[in-house]
N, C-alpha and C positions, 0 to 999 in steps of 0.2 A: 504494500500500500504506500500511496505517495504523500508527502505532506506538502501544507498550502506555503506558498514562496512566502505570501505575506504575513496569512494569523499563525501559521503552525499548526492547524488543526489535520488530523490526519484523514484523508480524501478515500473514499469506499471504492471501492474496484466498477466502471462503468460509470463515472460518473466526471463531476469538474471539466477543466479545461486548459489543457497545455499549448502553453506558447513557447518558442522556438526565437532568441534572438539572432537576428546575424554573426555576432561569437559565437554560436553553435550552442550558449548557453540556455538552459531548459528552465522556466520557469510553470508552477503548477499552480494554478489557482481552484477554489470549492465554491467560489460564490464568485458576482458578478460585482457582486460589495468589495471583494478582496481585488480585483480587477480594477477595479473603477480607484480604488483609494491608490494604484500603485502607479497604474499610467496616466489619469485622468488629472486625478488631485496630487498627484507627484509627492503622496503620505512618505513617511520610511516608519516600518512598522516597531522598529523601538521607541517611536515618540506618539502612537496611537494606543489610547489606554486602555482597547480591547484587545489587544491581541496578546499570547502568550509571552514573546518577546520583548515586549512594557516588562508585564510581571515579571519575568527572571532578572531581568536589569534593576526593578524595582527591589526585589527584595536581597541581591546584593550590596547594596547600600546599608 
């Protein structure tokens, strides 16, 4: 199973949506929300404070 580029949620088999940049690098999205916050709104998801990547940053401090 894949996890999402952005939240970290882990993605169910037949589902989500993988993009492909021209580095060849793979990025996997679960939602259209996780999508949208990362090319749209140009988020990075250790400063959005849903995602699990907030929390592990957060609670290192």
């Amino acid at each position: 199973m894949a996890k999402c580029s952005f939240c970290g949620e882990q993605i169910s088999k037949g589902t989500g949506k993988l993009f492909v940049k021209n580095d060849g690098r793979q990025l996997n999205f679960c939602s259209m929300k996780c999508e949208k916050n990362t090319f749209k709104l140009k988020r990075k998801p250790h400063t959005t404070r849903w995602t699990k990547t907030f929390h592990k940053l957060k609670n290192k401090q």
